[in-house]
C-alpha positions as CSV (number, residue, x, y, z in Angstrom):
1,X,0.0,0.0,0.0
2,X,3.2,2.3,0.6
3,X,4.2,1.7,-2.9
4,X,1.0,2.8,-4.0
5,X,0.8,6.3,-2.4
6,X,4.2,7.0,-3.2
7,X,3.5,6.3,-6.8
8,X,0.4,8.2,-6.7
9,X,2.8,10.9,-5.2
10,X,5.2,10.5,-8.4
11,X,2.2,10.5,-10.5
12,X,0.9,13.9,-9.2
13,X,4.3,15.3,-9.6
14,X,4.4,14.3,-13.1
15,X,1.2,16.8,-14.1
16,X,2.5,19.9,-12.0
17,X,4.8,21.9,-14.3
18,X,8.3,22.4,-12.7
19,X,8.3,19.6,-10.4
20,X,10.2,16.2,-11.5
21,X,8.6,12.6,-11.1
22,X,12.4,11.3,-10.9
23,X,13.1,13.8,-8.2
24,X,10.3,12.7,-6.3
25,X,10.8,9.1,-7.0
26,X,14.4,9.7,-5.2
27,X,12.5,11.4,-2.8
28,X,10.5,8.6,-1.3
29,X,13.3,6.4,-1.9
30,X,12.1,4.6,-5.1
31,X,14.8,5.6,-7.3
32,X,17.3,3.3,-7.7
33,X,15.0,0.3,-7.1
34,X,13.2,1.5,-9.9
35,X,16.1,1.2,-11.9
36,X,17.4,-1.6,-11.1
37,X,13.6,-3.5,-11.6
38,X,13.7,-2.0,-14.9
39,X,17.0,-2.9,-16.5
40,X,17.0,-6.7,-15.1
41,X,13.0,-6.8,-15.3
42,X,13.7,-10.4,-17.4
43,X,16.1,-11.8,-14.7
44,X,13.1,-11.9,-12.2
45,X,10.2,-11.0,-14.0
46,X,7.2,-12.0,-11.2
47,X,9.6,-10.0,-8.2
48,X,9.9,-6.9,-10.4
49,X,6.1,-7.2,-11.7
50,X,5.1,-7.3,-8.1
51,X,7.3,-4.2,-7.3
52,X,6.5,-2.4,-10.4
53,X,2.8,-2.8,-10.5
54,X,1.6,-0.6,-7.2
55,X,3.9,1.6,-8.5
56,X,2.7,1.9,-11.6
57,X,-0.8,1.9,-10.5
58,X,-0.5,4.6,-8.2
59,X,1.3,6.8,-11.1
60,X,-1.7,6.5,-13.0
61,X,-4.2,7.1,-10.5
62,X,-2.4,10.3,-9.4
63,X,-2.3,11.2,-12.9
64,X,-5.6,11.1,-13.5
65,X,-7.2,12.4,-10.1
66,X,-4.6,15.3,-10.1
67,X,-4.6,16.3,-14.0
68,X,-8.1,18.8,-13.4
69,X,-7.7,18.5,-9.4
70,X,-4.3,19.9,-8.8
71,X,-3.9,22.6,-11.2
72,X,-7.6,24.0,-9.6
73,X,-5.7,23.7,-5.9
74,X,-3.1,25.6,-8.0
75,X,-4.5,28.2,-9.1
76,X,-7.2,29.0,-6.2
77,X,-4.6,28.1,-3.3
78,X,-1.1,28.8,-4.7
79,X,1.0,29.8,-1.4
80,X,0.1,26.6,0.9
81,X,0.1,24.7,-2.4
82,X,3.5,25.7,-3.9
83,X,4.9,25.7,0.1
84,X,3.9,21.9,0.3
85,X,5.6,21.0,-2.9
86,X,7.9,22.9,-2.3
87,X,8.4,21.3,1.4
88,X,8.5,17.9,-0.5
89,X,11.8,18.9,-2.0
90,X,13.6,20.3,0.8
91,X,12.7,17.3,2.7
92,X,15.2,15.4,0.5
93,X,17.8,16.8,2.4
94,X,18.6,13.8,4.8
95,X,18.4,11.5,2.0
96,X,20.9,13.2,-0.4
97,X,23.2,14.5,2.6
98,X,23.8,10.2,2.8
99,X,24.8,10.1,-0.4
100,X,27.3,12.9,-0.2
101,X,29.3,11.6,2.6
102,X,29.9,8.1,0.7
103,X,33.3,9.9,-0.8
104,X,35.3,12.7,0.8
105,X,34.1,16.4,-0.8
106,X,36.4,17.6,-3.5
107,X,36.2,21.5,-5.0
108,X,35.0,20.6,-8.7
109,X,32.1,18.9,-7.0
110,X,30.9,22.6,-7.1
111,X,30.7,22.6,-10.8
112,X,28.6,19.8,-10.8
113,X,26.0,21.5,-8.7
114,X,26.5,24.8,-10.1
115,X,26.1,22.3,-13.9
116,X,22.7,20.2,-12.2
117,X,21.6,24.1,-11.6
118,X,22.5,26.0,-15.0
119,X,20.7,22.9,-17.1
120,X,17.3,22.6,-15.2
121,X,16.9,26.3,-14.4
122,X,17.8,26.8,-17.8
123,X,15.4,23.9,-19.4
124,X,12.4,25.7,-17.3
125,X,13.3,28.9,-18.9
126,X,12.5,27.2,-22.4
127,X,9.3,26.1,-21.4
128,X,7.5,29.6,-21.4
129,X,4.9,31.0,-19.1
130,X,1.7,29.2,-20.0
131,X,2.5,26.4,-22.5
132,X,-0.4,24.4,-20.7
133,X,-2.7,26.8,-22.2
134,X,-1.8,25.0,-25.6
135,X,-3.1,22.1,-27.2
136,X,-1.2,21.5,-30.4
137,X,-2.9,18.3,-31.7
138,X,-6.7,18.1,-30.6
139,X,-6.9,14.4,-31.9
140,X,-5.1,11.7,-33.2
141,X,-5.8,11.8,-37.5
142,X,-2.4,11.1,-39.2
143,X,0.6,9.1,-38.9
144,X,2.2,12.7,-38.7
145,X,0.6,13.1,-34.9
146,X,1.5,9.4,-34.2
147,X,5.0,10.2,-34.7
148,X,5.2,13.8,-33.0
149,X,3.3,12.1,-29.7
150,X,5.8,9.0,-29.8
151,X,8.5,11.5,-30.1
152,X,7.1,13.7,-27.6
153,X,7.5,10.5,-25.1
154,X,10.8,9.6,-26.3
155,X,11.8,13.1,-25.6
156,X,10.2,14.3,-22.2
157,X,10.0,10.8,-20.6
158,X,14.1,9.8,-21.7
159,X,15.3,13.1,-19.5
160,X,12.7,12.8,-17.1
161,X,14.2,9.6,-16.2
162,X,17.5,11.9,-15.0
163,X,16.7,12.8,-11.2
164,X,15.2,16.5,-11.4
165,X,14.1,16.7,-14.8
166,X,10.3,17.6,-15.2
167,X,8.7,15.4,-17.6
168,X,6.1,18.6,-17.8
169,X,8.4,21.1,-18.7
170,X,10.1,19.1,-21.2
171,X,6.8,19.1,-22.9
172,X,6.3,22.4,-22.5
173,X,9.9,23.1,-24.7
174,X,8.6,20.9,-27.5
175,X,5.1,22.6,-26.9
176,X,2.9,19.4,-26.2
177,X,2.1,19.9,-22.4
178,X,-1.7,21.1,-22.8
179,X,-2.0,18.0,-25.9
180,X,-0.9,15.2,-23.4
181,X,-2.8,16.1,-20.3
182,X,-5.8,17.4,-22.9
183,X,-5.5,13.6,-24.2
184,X,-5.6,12.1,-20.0
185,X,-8.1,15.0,-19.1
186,X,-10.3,12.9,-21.7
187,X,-10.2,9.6,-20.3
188,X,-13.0,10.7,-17.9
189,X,-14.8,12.2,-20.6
190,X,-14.9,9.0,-22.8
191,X,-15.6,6.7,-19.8
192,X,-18.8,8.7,-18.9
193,X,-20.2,9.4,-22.7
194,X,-19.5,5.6,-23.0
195,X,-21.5,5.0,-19.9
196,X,-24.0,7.0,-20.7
197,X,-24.4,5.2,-24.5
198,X,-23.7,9.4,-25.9
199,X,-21.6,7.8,-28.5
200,X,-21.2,11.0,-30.6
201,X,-19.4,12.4,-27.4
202,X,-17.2,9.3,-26.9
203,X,-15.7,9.4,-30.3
204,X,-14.9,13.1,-29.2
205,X,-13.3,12.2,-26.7
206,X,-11.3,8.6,-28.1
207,X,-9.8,11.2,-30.9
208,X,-7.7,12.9,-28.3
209,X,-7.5,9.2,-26.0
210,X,-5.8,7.7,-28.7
211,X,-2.7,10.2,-29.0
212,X,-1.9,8.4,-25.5
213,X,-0.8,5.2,-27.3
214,X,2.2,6.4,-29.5
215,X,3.0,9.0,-26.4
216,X,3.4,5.8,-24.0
217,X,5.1,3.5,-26.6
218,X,7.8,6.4,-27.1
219,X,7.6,6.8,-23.7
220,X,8.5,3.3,-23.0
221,X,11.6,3.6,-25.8
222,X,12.8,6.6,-23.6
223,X,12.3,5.8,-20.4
224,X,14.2,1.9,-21.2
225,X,17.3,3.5,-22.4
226,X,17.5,6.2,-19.5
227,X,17.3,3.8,-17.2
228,X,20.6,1.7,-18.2
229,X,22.2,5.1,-18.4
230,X,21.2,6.4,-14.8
231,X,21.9,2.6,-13.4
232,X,25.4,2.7,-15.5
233,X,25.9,6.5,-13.3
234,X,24.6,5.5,-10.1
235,X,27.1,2.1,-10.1
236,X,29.8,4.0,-11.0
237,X,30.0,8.0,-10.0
238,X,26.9,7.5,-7.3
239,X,28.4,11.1,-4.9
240,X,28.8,13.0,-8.0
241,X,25.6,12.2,-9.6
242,X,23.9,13.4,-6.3
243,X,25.8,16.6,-6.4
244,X,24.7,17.6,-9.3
245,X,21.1,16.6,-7.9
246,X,21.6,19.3,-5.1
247,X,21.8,21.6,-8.1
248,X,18.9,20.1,-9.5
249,X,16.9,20.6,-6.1
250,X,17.8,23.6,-5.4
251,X,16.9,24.3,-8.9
252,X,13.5,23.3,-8.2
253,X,13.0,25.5,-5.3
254,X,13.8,28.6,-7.2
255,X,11.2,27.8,-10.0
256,X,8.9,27.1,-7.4
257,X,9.4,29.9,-5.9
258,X,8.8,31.6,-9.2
259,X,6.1,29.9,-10.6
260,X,3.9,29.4,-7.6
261,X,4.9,32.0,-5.1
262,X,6.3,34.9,-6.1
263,X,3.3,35.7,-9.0
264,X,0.5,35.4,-5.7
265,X,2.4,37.2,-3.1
266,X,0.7,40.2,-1.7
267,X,1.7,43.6,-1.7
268,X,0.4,44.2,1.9
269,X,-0.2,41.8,4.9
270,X,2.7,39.7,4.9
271,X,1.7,37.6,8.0
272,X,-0.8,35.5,6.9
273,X,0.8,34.8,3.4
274,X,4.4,33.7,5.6
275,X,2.5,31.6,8.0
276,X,0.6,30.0,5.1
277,X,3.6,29.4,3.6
278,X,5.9,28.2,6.2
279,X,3.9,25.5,8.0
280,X,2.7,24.0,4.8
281,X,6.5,23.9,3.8
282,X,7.1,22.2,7.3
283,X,4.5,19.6,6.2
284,X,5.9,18.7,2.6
285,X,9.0,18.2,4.3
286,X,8.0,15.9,7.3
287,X,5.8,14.1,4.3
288,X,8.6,13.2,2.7
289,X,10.6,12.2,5.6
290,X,8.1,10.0,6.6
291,X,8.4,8.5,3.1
292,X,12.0,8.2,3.0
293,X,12.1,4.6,4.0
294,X,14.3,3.2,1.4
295,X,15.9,1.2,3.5
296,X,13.1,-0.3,6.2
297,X,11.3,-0.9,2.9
298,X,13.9,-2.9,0.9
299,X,13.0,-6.0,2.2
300,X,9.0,-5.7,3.0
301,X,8.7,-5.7,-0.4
């Protein structure tokens, strides 16, 4: 059941522009069991199937409740929003502070965090202000939108694999952020005109479903190669990877900070705005220190 709130927590972070799905799966200490399931799935396919699968179920529920549902809490809630989320990356402190000490601290470890910094801050700053607002393709109708959705998941789900990476904002750069979660948005749609028999609706709605399927195969494609990348990194330069991921987090924060807080702050009547966002930022973080079990997990599973 762990699993499967900690995926749902990975899924929700995969809709919310700026925030990474990797990052977060490193934040509840899925990471590099994820990896590792992936790569050798075929050595022990029933073990990594039953790892995998709450996982993956809890992605896709978060996904879909949180498409509509988190960018409302967004947009009418914004400080104690954007000071959870951001809460939830601060509170990978601990977890990445035990990575660091694995090898004694050398200078041009700096450049790697001052490199995990430049490249994500810098990827965010492609994505524009409101890409969401776009929907590029409305509905699947060529073999010319098959191939720019399966490239669309080879492109944002490959370097979403890397931890920090948002999955949405690399859509956003390649402008097909409001045509992918469109396409999920319409899932519910379908579901209910087909349960309702309004078949003139569900074909509507299947048009824009059906972009899903060369999205996830690409995806799939991506995310396989990634993975024996990141495993190749993680086995053999584990401390510097993670110094370029306090980059990356710290990264985060700042676009965060930009994105969700910064545009909603008040002129006047700072104390309610600080409060909200300071004890909200105290609960992402004990959130995910509760979650950071890697360890106490490892073997329950």
């Amino acid at each position: 059941m762990l699993n499967f709130i900690k995926g749902a927590i990975i899924g929700i972070a995969l809709v919310i522009p700026g925030l990474s799905g990797s990052i977060f799966a490193v934040v509840v200490g899925l990471y590099d069991r994820l990896l590792q399931a992936v790569n050798h799935f075929r050595a022990n396919p029933k073990k990594n199937l039953r790892f995998l699968a709450p996982i993956g179920l809890g992605a896709v529920v978060g996904i879909l409740v949180s498409t509509k549902a988190v960018l409302v809490v967004t947009t009418h809630w914004p400080l104690p929003s954007y000071g959870f989320f951001i809460g939830l990356v601060l509170g990978i402190g601990p977890f990445i502070y035990r990575k660091l000490v694995l090898k004694p601290f050398t200078w041009w470890y700096l450049l790697l965090v001052a490199g995990g910094f430049a490249g994500i801050y810098g990827l965010a700053k492609l994505g524009g202000t409101q890409p969401e607002n776009l929907i590029a393709i409305q509905r699947l109708s060529s073999v010319s939108d098959a191939g720019v959705m399966a490239f669309a998941g080879i492109f944002a789900v490959s370097l979403m694999a890397i931890p920090g990476i948002s999955g949405s904002v690399m859509l956003m750069v390649i402008d097909q952020y409001g045509t992918v979660y469109n396409a999920v948005s319409q899932l519910g749609d379908a579901a209910r005109a087909f349960a309702s028999g309004n078949w003139a609706a569900f074909n509507a709605a299947v048009g824009s479903v059906a972009l899903l399927l060369p999205f996830m195969l690409g995806a799939i494609v991506g995310l396989i190669a990634v993975a024996k990348l990141m495993a190749y990194l993680l086995e053999h330069f584990e401390t510097q990877v993670y110094y370029a991921v306090c980059g990356i987090v710290a990264a985060a924060v700042v676009i965060l900070i930009e994105t969700g807080i910064a545009p909603y702050w008040p002129a006047t009547g700072m104390v309610v705005p600080v409060l909200f966002v300071v004890v909200s930022l105290i609960i992402g973080v004990l959130a995910t220190i509760f979650l950071d079990k890697p360890e106490s997990n490892a073997d329950a599973d």
